[in-house]
PAROLUM-237737 format. One record per residue (C-alpha): residue in three letters; x, y, z. Coordinates in steps of 0.02 Angstrom, whole numbers, padded with zeros to 5 digits, always signed. Layout:
REM PAROLUM-237737
ALAXYZ;...
***
This chain:
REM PAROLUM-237737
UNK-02707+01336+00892;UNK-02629+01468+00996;UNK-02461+01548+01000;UNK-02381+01444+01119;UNK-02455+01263+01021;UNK-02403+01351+00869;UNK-02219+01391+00934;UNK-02213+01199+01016;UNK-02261+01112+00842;UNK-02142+01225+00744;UNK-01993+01193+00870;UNK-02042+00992+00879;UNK-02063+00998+00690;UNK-01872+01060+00701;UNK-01788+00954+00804;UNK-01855+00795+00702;UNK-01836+00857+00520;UNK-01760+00749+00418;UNK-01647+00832+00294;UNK-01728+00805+00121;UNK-01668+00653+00015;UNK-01664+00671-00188;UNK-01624+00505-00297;UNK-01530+00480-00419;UNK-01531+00316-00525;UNK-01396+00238-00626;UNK-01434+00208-00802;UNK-01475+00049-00791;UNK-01592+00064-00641;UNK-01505-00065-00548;UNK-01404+00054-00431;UNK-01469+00212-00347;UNK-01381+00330-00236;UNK-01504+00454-00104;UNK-01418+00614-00065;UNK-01442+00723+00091;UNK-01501+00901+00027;UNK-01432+00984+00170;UNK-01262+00953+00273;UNK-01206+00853+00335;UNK-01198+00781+00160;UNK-01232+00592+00180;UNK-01230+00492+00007;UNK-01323+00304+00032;UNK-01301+00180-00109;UNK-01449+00033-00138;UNK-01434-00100-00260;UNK-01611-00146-00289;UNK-01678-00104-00092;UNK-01534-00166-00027;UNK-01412-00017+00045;UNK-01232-00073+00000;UNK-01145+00056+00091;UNK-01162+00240+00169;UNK-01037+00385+00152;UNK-01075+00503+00292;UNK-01030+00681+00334;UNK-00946+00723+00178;UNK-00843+00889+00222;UNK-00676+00978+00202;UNK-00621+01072+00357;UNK-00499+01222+00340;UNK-00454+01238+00529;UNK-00632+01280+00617;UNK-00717+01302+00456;UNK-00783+01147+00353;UNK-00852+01160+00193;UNK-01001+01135+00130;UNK-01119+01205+00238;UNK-01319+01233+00225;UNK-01432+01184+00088;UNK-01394+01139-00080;UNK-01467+01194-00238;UNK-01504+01025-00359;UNK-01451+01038-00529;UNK-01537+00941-00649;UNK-01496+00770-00696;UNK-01358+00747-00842;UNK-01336+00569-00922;UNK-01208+00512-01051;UNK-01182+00348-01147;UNK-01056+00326-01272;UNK-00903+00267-01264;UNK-00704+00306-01241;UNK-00566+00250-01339;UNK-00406+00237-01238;UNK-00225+00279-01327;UNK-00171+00142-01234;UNK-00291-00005-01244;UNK-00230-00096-01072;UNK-00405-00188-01073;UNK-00506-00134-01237;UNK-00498-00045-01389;UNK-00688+00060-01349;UNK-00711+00089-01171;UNK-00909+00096-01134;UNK-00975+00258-01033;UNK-01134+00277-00963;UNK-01182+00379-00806;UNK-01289+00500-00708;UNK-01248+00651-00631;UNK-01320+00788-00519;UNK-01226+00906-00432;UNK-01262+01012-00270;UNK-01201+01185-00266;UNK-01206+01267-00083;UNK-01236+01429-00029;UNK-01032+01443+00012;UNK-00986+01407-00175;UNK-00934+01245-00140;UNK-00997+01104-00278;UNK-01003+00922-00249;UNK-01032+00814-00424;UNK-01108+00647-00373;UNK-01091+00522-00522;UNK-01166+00350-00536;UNK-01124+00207-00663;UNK-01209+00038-00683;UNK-01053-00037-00578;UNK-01005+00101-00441;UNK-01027+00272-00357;UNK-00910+00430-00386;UNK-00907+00599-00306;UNK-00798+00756-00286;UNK-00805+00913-00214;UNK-00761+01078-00332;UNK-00729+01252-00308;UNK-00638+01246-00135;UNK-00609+01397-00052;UNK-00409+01458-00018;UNK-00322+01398+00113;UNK-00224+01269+00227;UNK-00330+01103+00220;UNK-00346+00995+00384;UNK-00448+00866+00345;UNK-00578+00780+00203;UNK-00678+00666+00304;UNK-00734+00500+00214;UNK-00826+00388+00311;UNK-00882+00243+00224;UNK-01016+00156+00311;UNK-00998-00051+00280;UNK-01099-00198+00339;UNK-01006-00232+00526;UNK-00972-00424+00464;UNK-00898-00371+00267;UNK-00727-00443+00224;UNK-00606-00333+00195;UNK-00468-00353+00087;UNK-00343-00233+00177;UNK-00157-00202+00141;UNK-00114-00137+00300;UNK+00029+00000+00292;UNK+00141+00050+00442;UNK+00151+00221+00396;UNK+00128+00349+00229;UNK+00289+00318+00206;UNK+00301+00182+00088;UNK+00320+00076-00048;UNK+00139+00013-00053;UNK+00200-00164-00085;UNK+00057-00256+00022;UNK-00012-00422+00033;UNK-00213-00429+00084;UNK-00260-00468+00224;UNK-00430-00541+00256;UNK-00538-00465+00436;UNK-00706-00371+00470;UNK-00683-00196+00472;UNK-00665-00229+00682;UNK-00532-00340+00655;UNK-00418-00200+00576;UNK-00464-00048+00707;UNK-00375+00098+00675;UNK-00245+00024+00576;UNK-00173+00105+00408;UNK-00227+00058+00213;UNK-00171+00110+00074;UNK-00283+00110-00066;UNK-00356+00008-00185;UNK-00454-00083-00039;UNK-00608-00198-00084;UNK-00738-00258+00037;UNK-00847-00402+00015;UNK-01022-00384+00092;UNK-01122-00546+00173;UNK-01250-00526+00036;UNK-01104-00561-00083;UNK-01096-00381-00171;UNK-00895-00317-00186;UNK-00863-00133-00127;UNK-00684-00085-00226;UNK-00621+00059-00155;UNK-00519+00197-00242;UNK-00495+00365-00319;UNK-00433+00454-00475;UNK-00401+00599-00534;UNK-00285+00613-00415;UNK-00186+00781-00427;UNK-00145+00935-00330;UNK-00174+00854-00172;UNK-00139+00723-00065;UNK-00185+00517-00106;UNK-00321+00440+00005;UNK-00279+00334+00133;UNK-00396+00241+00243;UNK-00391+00174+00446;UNK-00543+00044+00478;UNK-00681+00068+00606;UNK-00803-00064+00672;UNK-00943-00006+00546;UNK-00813+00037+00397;UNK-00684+00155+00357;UNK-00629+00341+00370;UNK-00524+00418+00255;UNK-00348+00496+00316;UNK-00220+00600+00193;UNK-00014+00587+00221;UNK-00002+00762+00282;UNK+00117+00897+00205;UNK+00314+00856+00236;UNK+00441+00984+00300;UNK+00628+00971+00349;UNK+00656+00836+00219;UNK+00821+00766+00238;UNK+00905+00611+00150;UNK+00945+00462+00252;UNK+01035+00371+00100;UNK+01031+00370-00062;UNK+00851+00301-00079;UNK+00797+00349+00092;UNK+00707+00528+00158;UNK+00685+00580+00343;UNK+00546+00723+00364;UNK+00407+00798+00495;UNK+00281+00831+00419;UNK+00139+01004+00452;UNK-00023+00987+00539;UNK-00118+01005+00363;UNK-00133+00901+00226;UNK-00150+01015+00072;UNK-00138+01192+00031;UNK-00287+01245-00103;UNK-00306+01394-00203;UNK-00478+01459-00238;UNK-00587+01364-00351;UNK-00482+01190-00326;UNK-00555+01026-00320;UNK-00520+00846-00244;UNK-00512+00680-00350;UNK-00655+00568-00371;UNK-00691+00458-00228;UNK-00730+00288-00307;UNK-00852+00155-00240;UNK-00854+00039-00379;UNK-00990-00112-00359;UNK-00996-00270-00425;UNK-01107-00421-00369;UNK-00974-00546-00419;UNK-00773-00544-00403;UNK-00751-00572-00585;UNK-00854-00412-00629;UNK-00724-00304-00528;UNK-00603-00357-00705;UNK-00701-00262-00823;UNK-00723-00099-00686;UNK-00636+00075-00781;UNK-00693+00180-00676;UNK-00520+00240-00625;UNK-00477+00266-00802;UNK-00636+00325-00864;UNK-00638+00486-00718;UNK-00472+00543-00758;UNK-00452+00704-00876;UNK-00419+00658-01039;UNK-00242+00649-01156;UNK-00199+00833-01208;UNK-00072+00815-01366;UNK+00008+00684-01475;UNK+00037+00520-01375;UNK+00032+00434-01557;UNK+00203+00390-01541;UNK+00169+00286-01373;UNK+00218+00099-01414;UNK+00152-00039-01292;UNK+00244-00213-01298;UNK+00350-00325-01193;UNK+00515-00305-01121;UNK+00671-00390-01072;UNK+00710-00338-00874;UNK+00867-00382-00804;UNK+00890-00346-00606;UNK+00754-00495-00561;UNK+00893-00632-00628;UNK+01040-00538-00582;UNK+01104-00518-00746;UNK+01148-00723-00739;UNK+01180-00764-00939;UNK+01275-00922-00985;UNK+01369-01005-01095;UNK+01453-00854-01175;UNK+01617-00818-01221;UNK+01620-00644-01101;UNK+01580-00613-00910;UNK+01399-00562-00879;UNK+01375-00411-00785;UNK+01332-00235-00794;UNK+01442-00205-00960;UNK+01405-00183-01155;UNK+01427-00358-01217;UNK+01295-00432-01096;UNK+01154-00312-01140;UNK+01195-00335-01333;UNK+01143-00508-01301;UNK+00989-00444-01230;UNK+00974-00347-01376;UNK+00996-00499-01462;UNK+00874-00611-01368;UNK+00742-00452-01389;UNK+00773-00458-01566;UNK+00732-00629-01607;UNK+00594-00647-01492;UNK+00517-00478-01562;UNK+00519-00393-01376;UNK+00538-00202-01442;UNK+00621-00156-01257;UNK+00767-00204-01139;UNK+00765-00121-00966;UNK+00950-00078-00873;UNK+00899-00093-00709;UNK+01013-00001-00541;UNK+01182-00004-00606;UNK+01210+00056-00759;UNK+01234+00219-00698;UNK+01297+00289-00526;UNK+01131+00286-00424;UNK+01154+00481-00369;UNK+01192+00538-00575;UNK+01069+00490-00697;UNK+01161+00574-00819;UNK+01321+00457-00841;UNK+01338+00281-00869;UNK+01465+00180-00789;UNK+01633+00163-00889;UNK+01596-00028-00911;UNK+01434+00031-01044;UNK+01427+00124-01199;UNK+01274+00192-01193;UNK+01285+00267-01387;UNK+01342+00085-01458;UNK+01211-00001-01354;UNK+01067+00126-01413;UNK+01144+00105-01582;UNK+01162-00060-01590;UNK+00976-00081-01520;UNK+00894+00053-01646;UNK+00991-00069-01783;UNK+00902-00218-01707;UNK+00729-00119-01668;UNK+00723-00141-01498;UNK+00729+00005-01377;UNK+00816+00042-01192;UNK+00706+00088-01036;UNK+00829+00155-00906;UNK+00817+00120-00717;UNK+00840+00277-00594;UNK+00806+00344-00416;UNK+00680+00468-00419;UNK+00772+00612-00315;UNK+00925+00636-00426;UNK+00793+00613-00576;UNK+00685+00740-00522;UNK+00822+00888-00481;UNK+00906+00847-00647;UNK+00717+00836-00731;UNK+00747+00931-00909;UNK+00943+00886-00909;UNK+00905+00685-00890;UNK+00755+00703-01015;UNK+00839+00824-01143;UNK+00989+00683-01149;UNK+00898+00533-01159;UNK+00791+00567-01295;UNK+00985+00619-01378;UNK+01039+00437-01332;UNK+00916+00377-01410;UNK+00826+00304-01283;UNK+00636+00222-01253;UNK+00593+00252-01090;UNK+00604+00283-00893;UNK+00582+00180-00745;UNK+00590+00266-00606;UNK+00589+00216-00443;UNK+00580+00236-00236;UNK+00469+00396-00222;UNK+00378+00303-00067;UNK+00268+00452-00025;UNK+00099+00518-00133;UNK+00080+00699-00008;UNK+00038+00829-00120;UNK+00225+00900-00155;UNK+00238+00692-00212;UNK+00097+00687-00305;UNK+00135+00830-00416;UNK+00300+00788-00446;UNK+00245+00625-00522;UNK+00158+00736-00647;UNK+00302+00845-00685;UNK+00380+00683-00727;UNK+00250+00625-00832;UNK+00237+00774-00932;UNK+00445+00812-00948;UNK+00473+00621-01016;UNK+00309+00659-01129;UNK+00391+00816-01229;UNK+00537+00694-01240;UNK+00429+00540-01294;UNK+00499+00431-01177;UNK+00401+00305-01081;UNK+00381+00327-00890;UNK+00377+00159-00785;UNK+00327+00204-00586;UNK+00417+00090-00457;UNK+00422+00118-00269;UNK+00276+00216-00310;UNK+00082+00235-00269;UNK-00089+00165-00348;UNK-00114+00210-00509;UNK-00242+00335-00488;UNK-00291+00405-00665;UNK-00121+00495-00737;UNK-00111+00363-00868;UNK-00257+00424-00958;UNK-00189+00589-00950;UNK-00005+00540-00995;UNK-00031+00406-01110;UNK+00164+00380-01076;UNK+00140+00325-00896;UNK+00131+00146-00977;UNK+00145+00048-00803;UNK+00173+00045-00633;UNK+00218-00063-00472;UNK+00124-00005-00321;UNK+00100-00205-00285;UNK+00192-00320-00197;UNK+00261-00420-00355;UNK+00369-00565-00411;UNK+00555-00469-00368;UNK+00478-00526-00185;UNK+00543-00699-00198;UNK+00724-00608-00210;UNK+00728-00552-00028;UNK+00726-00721+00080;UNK+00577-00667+00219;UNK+00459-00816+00228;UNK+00339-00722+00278;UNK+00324-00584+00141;UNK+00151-00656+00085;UNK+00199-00681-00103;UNK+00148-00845-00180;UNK-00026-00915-00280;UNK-00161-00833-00155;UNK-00084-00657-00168;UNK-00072-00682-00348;UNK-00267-00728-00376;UNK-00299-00581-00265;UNK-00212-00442-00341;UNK-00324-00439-00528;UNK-00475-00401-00411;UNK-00401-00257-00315;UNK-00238-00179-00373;UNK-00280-00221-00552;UNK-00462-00121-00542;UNK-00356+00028-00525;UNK-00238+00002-00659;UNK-00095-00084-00751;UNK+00042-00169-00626;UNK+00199-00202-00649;UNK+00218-00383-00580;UNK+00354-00422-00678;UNK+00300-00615-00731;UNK+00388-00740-00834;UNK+00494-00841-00682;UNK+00592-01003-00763;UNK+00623-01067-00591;UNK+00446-01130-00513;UNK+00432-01238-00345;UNK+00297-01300-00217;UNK+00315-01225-00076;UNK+00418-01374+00016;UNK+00564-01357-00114;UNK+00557-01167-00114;UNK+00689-01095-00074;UNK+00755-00891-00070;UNK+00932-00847-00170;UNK+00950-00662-00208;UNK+01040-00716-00369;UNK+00952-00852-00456;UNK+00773-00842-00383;UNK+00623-00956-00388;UNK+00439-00923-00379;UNK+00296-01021-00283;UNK+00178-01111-00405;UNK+00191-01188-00567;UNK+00259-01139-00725;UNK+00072-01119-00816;UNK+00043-01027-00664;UNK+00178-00914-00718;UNK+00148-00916-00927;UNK-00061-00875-00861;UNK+00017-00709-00803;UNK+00047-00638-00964;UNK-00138-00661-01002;UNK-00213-00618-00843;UNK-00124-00477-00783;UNK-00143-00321-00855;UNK+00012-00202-00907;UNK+00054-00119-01075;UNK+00249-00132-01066;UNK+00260-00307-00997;UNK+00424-00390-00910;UNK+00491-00551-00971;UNK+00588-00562-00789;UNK+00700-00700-00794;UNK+00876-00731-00887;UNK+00884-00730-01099;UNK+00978-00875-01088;UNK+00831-00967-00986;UNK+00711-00935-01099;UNK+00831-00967-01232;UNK+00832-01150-01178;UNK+00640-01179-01183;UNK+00592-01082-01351;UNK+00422-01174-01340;UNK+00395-01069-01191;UNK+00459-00935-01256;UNK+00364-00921-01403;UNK+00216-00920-01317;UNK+00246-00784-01188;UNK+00323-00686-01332;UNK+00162-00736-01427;UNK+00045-00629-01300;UNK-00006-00446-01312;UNK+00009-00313-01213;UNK-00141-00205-01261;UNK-00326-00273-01310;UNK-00471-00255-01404;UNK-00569-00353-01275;UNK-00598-00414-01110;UNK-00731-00556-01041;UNK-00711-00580-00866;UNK-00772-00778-00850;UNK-00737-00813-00670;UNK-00672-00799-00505;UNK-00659-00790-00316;UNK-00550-00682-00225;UNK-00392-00763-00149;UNK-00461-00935-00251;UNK-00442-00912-00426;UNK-00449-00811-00579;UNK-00500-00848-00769;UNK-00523-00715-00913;UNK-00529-00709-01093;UNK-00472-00564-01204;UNK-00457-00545-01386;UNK-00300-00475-01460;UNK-00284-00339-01618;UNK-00269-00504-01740;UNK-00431-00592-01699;UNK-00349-00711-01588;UNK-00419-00746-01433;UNK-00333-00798-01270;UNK-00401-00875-01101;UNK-00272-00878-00951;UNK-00324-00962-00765;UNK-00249-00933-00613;UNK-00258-01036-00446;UNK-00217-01014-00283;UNK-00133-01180-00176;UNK-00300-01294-00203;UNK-00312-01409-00336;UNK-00480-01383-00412;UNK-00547-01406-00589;UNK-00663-01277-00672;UNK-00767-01294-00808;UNK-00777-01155-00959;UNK-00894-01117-01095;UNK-00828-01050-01245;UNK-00968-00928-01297;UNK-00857-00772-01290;UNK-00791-00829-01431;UNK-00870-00780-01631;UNK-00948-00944-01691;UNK-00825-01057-01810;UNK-00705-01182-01761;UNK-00543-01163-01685;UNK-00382-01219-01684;UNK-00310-01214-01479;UNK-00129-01210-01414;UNK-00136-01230-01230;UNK-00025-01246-01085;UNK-00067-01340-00918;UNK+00007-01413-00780;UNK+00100-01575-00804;UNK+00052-01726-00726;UNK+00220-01715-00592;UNK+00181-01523-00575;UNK+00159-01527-00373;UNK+00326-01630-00361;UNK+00392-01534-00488;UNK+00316-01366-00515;UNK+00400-01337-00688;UNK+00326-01485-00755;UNK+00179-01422-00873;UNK+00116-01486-01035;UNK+00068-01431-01203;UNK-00063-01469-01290;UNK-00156-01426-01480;UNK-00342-01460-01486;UNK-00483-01393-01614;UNK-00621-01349-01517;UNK-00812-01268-01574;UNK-00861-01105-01507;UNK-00987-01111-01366;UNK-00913-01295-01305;UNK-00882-01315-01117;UNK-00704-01314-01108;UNK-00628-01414-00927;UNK-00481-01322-00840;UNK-00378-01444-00736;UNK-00300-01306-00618;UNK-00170-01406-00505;UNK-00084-01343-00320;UNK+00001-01161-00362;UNK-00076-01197-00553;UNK-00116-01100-00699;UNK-00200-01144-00889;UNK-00175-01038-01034;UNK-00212-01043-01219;UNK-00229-00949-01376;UNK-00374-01011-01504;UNK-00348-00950-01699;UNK-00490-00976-01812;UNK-00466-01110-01932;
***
């Protein structure tokens, strides 16, 4: 060959190289991921030879300069099984583990982890370099005709109360997500969408593209001023995070499941979090009386309900007999700019006495910016009140300032062993491994919706069999269940004071099985529940945290059905529907063989006339039977079985 051949097949040879792939299997086999060994860093996920999606061009870029660049060396592959047990069991007592991981070191320093589990992808990149970030790109490559389920978001600034709305990836161009996201693909697999380990730097945020998503950051805020109390004004710079050498970015998380009900069982957000540093021993899980849902509206007493002593002594009360170990004061029992005084009309040291004498604690309500400034002062005197816990509310942004001031938070209320309850707030996104004490959050459009008279807010039965498939894969939620007022949606009908919720009253008592949160609200009035004790007794009856969790079935936006097994040996089964009538059949083989004594609440025969109609029922039933669940319009089913 001469020269010039030899110089034409070398040059040809380099303009059609294809970077070199390496695999990497998931422990299982099912799932494999191919990885690009030079940049651009592509990752391409297959479930059997299937791809199931494609994230392309994986890069930081510090103003001209993106990171990584060249070829990567390969370290070997690392695999773990075992198992995690959570100090707060939101889903199970033993969480299993098992991955692979490789990671790619390039010749800049930088370090990207890939990490695959038998239900999803993760990756990060490590050792950053110093400087002013401008942009992570995370393009997500989906089948063109997927179905997204995408809470569209006006701006970063926000709440992140969303409903889902249902498109292609085309059908949402350009337009704003917040995360969790999921995407179902034609060949049925579900894509959730996610990260954790989220701190230090901005939350993920995605805009669709025909062919998927790219990833977008809320970029650092400047000139913050306050609008009102509750309200901040700001520009913002033209980067989105300022690193220090050797920093790294949460895990990206492409969980995978072939079926909607095996997104119920997905940890992945817990499970790449850093663990629980110190004594969270002292953390105490259970239900809790809330107060600002029902306005405060108790009855036939001999005082005038309000914001005062005697009406949250008979809250106390209520909590006492019902065993709920908390009672939340909502807005008002302080001035909403000082966290640190109560209004004249409460004693706060007779109410936390009184409360410690009938064992049931008191989670205060507060804005986050007067919070925040008065951080130590508000924690230090709390925990000398006497009190349980935090819920605080309206941060509305997760920029990296945000994000790091929810972990100041977390850790302050921790060395005061006080609970911390996130409202107005973002995804959970892996701080309540880490701060065991982060017990819940909102982040979700939830049931204080039905408060605010706008027809169009998107609450109701099809949001609610949405949300365990999505917001729930990424942690607990705050939904605030337990409504005593239940209509159809032509006698529905919005008061700020005494509010009613769309679907049936199972649909509501299926909640506390279904949905997942570790301090769980008992929304409506005492003196509601007072007046149907059967009803009461059964929400009171369900637990908070675990030992197990058996998805059984579901389709997103249709309906929902799990099982879980509580610390006695009692097993419960709650169903959710959306507004179709449908009946589903059930077999009972998650439960241990023996025989079974069943208390179970349905719908009533008058339910879509009268949507509080239900019925309750006692049955013995075998282990293994085929159980039928009559789920009517708006409907729920739940029941607990105890072995005989």
């Amino acid at each position: 060959m001469t020269r010039l051949a030899l110089f034409t097949a070398l040059l040809l040879g380099l303009c059609t190289r294809v970077p070199a792939q390496t695999v990497l299997p998931s422990p299982d086999g099912n799932l494999r991921v191919e990885m690009t060994e030079r940049t651009p860093l592509s990752l391409t996920l297959y479930a059997g030879d299937e791809e199931v999606l494609r994230v392309e061009d994986i890069r930081l870029q510090y103003g001209p300069d993106a990171y990584p660049t060249g070829r990567a060396q390969l370290s070997d592959i690392t695999e773990v099984g075992g198992s995690v047990t959570p100090q707060v069991a939101t889903k199970r007592t033993e969480i299993p583990e098992s991955y692979r991981q490789q990671t790619l070191t390039y010749r800049d320093g930088t370090e990207v982890d890939v990490r695959l589990y038998n239900d999803g992808l993760a990756y990060r990149l490590r050792n950053l370099p110093a400087g002013e970030l401008t942009e992570e790109s995370f393009d997500v490559r989906l089948d063109p005709t997927s179905e997204l389920f995408f809470p569209k978001e006006e701006s970063y600034y926000s709440h992140n109360e969303r409903v889902y709305l249902r498109g292609t990836p085309a059908d949402f161009a350009d337009s704003l997500a917040s995360l969790p996201l999921l995407a179902v693909l034609p060949t049925g697999y579900h894509v959730f969408v996610s990260e954790s380990n989220l701190y230090d730097f901005p939350g993920l945020w995605v805009r669709a593209k025909a062919e998927g998503l790219t990833g977008t950051h809320p970029a650092v805020p400047q000139d913050i001023s306050d609008v009102n109390d509750r309200t901040e004004t700001f520009e913002r710079h033209a980067y989105v995070a300022v690193t220090e050498r050797g920093a790294q970015i949460p895990w990206r998380i492409l969980g995978v499941s072939e079926t909607a009900a095996g997104l119920l069982d997905n940890q992945l957000t817990y499970l790449l979090a850093d663990e629980a540093q110190g004594d969270f021993s002292w953390v105490r899980p259970g239900q809790a009386a809330w107060d600002w849902y029902n306005a405060n509206n108790v009855y036939g007493v001999d005082f005038a309900a309000g914001m005062n002593t005697e009406t949250y002594k008979y809250y106390i009360d209520f909590a006492a007999d019902y065993g709920i170990p908390y009672v939340i004061l909502d807005e008002g029992w302080s001035p909403t700019e000082d966290v640190l005084t109560a209004v004249p009309e409460i004693d706060m040291e007779a109410l936390t006495a009184y409360g410690k004498e009938k064992g049931v604690g008191l989670i205060l309500w507060g804005l986050y910016k007067p919070f925040y400034e008065n951080l130590e002062a508000a924690t230090a005197l709390y925990e000398q009140w006497g009190i349980a816990g935090v819920k605080i509310d309206f941060m509305q942004r997760d920029d990296q300032a945000m994000v790091n001031h929810y972990r100041e938070m977390a850790e302050a209320t921790a060395e005061h062993k006080l609970l911390i309850d996130f409202h107005g707030a973002y995804k959970p996104a892996g701080l309540h491994r880490t701060y065991p004490n982060v017990i819940t959050r909102e982040g979700l459009k939830g049931l204080e919706w039905y408060k605010f008279g706008n027809p169009e807010s998107g609450v109701g039965p099809e949001h609610d069999v949405t949300l365990p498939f999505i917001r729930m894969v990424a942690g607990p939620m705050d939904f605030t269940p337990g409504a005593m007022r239940n209509a159809q949606p032509e006698q529905h009908h919005f008061v700020f004071s005494r509010p009613m919720s769309l679907g049936t009253r199972a649909h509501q008592l299926a909640m506390y099985v279904v949905y997942e949160s570790p301090l769980q609200m008992l929304a409506d009035s005492p003196t509601a529940y007072l007046k149907e004790p059967e009803v009461t007794e059964f929400i009171t009856s369900v637990p908070t945290t675990w030992r197990q969790t058996v998805p059984i079935d579901g389709v997103v936006g249709d309906y929902v059905v799990v099982a879980r097994e509580a610390m006695d040996g009692d097993w419960y089964l709650g169903a959710l529907n959306n507004a179709t009538a449908r009946e589903l059949t059930v077999s009972l083989d998650f439960l241990p063989a023996g025989t079974y004594e069943l208390e179970l609440y349905r719908d009533g025969v008058n339910h879509d006339r009268y949507a509080e109609d239900y019925k309750m029922e006692r049955v013995v039933v075998e282990a293994g039977q085929e159980l039928t669940l009559p789920l009517g319009r708006g409907g729920g089913w739940v029941g607990r079985f105890t072995e005989r």
